[in-house]
C-alpha positions in Angstrom: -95.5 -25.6 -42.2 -95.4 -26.2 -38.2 -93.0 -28.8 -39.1 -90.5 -27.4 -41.2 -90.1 -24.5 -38.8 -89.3 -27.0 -35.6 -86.4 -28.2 -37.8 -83.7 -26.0 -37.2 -84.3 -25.3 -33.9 -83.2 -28.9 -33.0 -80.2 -28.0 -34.8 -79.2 -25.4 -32.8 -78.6 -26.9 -29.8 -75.5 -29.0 -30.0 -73.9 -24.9 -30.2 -75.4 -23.6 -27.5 -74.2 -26.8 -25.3 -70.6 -26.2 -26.9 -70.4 -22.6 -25.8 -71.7 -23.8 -22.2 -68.7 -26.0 -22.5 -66.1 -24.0 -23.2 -67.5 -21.4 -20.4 -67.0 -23.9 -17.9 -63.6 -24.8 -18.9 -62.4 -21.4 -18.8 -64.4 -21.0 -15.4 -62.1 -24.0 -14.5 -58.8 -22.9 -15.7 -60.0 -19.7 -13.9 -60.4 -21.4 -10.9 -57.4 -23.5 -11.3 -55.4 -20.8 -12.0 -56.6 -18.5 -9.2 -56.3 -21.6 -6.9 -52.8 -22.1 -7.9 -51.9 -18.6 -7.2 -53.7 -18.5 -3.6 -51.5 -22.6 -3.3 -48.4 -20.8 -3.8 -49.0 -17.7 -1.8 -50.2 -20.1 1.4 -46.8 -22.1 0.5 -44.8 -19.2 0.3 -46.5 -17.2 3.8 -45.6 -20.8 5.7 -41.7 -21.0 4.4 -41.4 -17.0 5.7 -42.8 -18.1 8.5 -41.0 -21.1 9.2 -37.4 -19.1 8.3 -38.7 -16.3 10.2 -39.1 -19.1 13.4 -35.4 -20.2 12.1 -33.6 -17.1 12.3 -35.2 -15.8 15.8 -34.0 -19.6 17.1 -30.8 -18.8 16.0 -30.6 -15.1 17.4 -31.7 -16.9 20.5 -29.3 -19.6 20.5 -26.3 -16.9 19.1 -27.7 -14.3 22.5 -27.6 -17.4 24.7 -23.8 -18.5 23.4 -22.8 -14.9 24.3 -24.0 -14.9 27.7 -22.3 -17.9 28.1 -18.9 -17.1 26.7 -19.0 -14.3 29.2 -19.8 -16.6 32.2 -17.3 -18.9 31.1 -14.5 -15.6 30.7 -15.9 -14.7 33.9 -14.1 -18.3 35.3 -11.3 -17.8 33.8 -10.5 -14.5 34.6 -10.8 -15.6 38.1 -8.7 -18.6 38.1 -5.6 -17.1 36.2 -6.2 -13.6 38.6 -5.8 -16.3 41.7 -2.8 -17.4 40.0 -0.9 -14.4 39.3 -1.4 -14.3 35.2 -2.1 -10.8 33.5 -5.7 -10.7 33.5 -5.8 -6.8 31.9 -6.3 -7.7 28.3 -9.2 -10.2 29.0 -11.2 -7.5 31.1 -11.1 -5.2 28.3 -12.7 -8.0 25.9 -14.9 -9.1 28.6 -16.4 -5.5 28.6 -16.4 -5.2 24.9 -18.3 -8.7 24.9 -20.9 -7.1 27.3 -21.4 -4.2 25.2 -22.0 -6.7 22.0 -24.4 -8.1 24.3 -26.4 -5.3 25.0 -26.6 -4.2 21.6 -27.2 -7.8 20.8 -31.2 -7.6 20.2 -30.8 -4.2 17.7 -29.1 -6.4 15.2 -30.7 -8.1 12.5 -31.4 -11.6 11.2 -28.4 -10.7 8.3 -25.7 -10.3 11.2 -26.2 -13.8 12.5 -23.4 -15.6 11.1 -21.2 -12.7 11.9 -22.4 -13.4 15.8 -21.7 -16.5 15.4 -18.4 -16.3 14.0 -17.4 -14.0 17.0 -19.0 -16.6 19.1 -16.6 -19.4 18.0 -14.0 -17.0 18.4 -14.8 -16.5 22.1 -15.0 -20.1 22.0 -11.0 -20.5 20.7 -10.0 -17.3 23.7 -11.8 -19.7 25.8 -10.1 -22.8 24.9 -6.6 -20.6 24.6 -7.2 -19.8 28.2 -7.7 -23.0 29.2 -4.5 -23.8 27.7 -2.8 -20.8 29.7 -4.5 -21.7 32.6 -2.9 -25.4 32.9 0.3 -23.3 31.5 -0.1 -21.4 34.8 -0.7 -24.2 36.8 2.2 -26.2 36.0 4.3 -23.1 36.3 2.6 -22.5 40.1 3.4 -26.5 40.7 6.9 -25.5 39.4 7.7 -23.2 41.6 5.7 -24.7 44.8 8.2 -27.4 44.5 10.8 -25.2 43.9 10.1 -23.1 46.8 9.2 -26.4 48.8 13.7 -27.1 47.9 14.7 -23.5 48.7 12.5 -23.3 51.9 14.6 -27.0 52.5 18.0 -25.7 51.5 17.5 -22.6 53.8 16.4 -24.5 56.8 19.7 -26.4 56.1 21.5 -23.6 55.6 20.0 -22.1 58.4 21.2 -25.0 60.6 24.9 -25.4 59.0 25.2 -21.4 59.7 24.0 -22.1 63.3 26.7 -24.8 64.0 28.7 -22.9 62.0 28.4 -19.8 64.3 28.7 -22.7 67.5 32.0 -23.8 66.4 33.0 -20.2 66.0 32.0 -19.7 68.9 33.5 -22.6 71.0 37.3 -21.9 68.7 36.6 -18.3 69.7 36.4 -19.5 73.7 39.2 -21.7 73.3 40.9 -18.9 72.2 40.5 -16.7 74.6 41.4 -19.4 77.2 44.3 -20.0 75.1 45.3 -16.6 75.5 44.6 -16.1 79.0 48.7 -15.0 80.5 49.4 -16.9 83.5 51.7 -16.2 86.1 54.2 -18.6 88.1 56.8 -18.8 90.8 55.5 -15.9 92.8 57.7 -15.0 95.4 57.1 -12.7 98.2 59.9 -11.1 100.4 59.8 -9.0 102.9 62.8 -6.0 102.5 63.3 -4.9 105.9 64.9 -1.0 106.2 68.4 -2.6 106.5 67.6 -4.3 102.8 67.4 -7.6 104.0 65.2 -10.1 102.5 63.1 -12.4 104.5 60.6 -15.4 102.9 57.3 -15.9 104.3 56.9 -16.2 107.6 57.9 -12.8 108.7 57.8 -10.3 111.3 55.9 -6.7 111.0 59.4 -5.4 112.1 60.9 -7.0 109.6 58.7 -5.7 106.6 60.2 -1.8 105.7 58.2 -2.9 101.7 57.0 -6.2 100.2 59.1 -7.7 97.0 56.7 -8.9 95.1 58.6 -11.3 92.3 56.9 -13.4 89.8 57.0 -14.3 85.8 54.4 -14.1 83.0 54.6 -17.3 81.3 55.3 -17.2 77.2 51.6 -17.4 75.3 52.4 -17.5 71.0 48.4 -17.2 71.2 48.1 -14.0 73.3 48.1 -10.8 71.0 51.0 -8.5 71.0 49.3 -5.5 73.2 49.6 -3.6 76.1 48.5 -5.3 79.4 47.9 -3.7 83.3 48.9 -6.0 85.8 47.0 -5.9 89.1 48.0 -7.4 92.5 45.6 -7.9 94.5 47.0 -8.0 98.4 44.1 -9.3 101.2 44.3 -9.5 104.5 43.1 -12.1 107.1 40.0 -10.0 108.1 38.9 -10.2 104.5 40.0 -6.7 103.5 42.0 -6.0 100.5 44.8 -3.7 101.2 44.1 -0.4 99.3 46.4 3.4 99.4 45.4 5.6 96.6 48.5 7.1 97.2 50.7 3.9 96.8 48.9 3.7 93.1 46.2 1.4 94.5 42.6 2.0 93.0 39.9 -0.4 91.3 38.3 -2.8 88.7 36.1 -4.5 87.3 36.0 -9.0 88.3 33.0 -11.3 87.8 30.8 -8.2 86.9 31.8 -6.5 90.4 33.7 -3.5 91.5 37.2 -4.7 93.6 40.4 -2.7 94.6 43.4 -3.7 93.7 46.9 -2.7 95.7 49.5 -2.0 93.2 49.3 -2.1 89.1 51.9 -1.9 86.4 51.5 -1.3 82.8 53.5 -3.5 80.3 54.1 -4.1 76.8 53.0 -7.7 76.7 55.0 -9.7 73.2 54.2 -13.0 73.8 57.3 -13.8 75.4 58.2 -15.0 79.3 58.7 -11.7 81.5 59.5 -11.3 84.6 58.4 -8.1 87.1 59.0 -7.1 90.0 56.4 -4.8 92.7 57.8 -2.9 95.8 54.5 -2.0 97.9 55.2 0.4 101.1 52.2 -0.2 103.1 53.3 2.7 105.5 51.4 0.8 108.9 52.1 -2.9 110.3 50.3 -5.8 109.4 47.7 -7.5 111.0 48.8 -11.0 111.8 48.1 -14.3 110.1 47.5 -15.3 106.5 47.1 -12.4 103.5 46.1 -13.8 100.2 47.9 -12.3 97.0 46.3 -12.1 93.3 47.3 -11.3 90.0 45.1 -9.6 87.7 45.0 -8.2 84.0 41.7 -7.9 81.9 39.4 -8.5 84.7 40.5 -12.3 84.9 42.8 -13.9 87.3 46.8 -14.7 85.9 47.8 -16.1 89.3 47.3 -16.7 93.3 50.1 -16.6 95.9 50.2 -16.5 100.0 52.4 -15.3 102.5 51.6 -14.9 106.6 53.3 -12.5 108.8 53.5 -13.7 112.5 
């Protein structure tokens, strides 16, 4: 009996080792699958963290190229200020690129490429005013040079106009010597009160009035204009022979105040005249040598001499 009961026992245990089987592979896939799961998460968590490492890199690197572009605007701004280029239009975008700046870190990961974008766009107003810049300093070159000829040109200018004004002035002197009116064969007579003439030498009773004769020489160079002609008698003791009454009275020579004796005003028309003064001194004349002078427009026309004895 004992052994026909132990029978199927034995058989049962191949299905009990089956079911342990079976347990264990569904433990397994269990595992594996729950393994997988945590794999992929733990993948997953280091690519987030590895793009997350990415995109602050790049928000660095995009904050970095801002600050830069605005140092580099910064020098170029200065450079086309210093040489004379409109600089208005950049200092607006250089404040707009400040306030990008400081609103910089409030933007997000999703605006990068939009920074960066404006970044290479700084870039090409960069490069663009690089481009005006050399623009500018050919231009400054240009007219350096240019002004280097004109400053040139004036100086010689300058220098023409200066010998220019010389030769004027030298014609201008050689004019007025030109124009000078001389005087010649001056004769002085003595009228006594009988009207008889004496030359030089003559007697104090012999001299009633002097007869002063003489003739302005033709001058095509003179103008056509009237003249006062001034004789100018002195005697030996160095004073000049002067009667307000007889029409004597003063002017100007060598920047000094003289008297002259007698004057006459005449119409002067370039052509050879002769006049004729009768002076009445009214006393007798010292003896020995009196000097006679012809004047108009304070410069001498003519000398003469005569010497009464």
């Amino acid at each position: 009996m004992e052994n026909q009961a132990s029978t199927p026992e034995k058989k049962s245990t191949p299905e009990k080792g089956q079911s342990k089987r079976i347990v264990t592979v569904v433990l397994v896939l269990l595992l594996m699958a729950s393994g997988g799961a945590f794999v992929y998460k733990f993948i997953e968590s280091s690519e987030l963290t590895k793009q997350n490492q990415l995109t602050q890199e790049q928000l660095d690197q995009a904050y970095n190229d801002l600050d830069s572009m605005s140092n580099e605007l910064d020098t170029r701004i200065l450079k086309i200020a210093q040489l004379g280029g409109e600089i208005d239009t950049l200092l607006q975008i250089k404040t707009k690129l400040e306030e990008e700046k400081k609103a910089f870190r409030k933007k997000t990961y999703k605006q990068i490429n939009d920074l960066q974008g404006k970044v290479q766009g700084y870039k090409e107003l960069l490069l663009a005013q690089d481009v005006e810049i050399e623009r500018l300093k050919v231009l400054n070159d240009s007219l350096m040079v240019e002004n280097t000829e004109l400053k040139v040109e004036a100086n010689s200018l300058t220098e023409s106009i200066k010998d220019l004004n010389q030769s004027k002035a030298k014609l201008e002197e050689k004019v007025a010597t030109a124009s000078k009116l001389k005087v010649e064969r001056v004769d002085i007579l003595a009228i006594s009160s009988s009207g008889k003439e004496r030359p030089s030498p003559f007697k104090n009773r012999h001299i009633d009035h002097l007869k002063i004769d003489f003739e302005i020489l033709e001058n095509r160079v003179a103008p056509i204009e009237g003249k006062g002609i001034l004789v100018k008698i002195t005697a030996p003791d160095g004073n000049v022979i002067f009667d307000v009454a007889a029409g004597s009275g003063t002017f100007v020579f060598d920047g000094r105040e003289s008297f002259y004796t007698v004057k006459k005003d005449i119409l002067f028309d370039r052509n050879s005249q002769a006049l004729t003064f009768l002076y009445n001194k009214g006393s007798d004349y010292d003896l020995g040598k009196y000097t006679l002078e012809v004047f108009t427009d304070s410069y001498k026309m003519g000398t003469a001499s005569f010497i009464v004895k």
